[in-house]
C-alpha positions as CSV (number, residue, x, y, z in Angstrom):
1,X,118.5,-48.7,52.0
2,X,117.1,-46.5,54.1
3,X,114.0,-47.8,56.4
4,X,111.5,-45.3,55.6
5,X,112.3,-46.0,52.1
6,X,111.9,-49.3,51.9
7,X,108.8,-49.0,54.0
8,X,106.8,-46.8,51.3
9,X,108.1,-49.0,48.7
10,X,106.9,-52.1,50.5
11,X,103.8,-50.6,51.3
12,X,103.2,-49.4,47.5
13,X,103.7,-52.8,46.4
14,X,101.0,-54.2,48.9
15,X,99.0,-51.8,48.0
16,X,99.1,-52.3,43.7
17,X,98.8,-56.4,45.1
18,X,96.1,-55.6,46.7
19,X,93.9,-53.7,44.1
20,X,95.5,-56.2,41.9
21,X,94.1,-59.1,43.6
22,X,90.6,-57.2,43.9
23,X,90.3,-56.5,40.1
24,X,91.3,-60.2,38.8
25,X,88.2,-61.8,41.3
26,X,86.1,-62.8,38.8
27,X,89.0,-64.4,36.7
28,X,89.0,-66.8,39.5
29,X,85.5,-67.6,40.0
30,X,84.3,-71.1,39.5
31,X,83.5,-71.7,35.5
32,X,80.3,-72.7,34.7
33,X,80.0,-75.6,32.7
34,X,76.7,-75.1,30.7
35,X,77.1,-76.6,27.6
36,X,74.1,-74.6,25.9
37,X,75.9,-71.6,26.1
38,X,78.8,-72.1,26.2
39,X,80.8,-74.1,23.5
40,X,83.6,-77.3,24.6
41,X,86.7,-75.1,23.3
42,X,85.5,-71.5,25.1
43,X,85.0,-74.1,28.3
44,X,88.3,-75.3,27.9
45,X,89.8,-71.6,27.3
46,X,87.7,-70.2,30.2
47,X,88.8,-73.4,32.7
48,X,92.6,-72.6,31.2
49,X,92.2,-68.8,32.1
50,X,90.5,-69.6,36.0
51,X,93.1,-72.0,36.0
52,X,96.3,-68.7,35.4
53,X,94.3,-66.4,37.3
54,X,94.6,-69.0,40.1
55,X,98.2,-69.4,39.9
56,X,99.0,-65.6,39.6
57,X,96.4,-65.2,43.0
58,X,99.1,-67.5,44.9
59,X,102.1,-65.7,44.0
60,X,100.5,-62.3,45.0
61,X,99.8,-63.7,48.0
62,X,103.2,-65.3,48.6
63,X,104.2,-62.1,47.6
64,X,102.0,-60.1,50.1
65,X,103.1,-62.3,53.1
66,X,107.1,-61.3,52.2
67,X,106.4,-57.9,52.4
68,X,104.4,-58.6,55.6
69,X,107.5,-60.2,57.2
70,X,109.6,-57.4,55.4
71,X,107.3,-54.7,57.4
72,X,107.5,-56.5,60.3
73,X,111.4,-56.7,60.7
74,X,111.3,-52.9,59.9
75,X,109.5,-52.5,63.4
76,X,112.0,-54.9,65.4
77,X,114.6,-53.4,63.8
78,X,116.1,-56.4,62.1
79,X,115.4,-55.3,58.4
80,X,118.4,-55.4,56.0
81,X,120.0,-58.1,58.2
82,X,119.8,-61.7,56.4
83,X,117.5,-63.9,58.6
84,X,120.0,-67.2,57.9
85,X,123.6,-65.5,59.1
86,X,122.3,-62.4,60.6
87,X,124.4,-60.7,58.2
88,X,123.9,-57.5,56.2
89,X,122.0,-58.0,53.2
90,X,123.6,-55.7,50.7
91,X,122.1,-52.4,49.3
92,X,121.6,-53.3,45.8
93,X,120.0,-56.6,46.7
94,X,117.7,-54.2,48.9
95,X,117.1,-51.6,46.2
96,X,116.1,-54.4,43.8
97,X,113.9,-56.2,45.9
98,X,113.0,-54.8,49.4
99,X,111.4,-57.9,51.2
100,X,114.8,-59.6,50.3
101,X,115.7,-62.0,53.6
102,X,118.7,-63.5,52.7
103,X,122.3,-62.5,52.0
104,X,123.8,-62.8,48.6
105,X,125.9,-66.1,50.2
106,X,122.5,-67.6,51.8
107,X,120.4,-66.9,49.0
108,X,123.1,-68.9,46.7
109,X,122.8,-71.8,48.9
């Protein structure tokens, strides 16, 4: 893939993470527990809901830190090459997902 290429992909996808991230804030705000007005089972739905927002926060970021490192290897000049074997990492792998680090034979191990 070519680098420019990959670069505006990668830097779209930080980008929709990003706003992403911004818009799902108050799913991940602490619940309040006020039994008055709020009833056990809504509680129990809202504290579920924090609870998935949470976990989808942590894989944006994971996310967002691999197409960090992806962007970063652009600039050295070591993107497309898999970080275990130093080998190329194939196009398609690439095209499918551009912060890809490994080799099709690395990522199997």
């Amino acid at each position: 893939m070519d680098h420019r290429k990959a670069r505006d992909i990668l830097i779209a996808r930080r980008d929709e993470l990003q706003q992403l991230s911004a818009g799902s804030a108050d799913a991940r705000e602490t619940v309040t527990l006020d039994q008055q007005s709020v009833g056990r089972l809504s509680r129990m739905d809202a504290l579920q809901q924090q609870a998935m927002a949470q976990a989808t926060e942590r894989q944006r970021a994971a996310e967002l830190v691999k197409i960090e490192q992806a962007l970063g290897r652009i600039d050295e000049g070591e993107y497309g090459y898999c970080v275990a074997c130093g080998e190329e990492v194939g196009a398609k792998r690439l095209e499918i997902d551009p912060a890809a680090t490994h080799c099709i034979r690395c990522a199997g191990r």
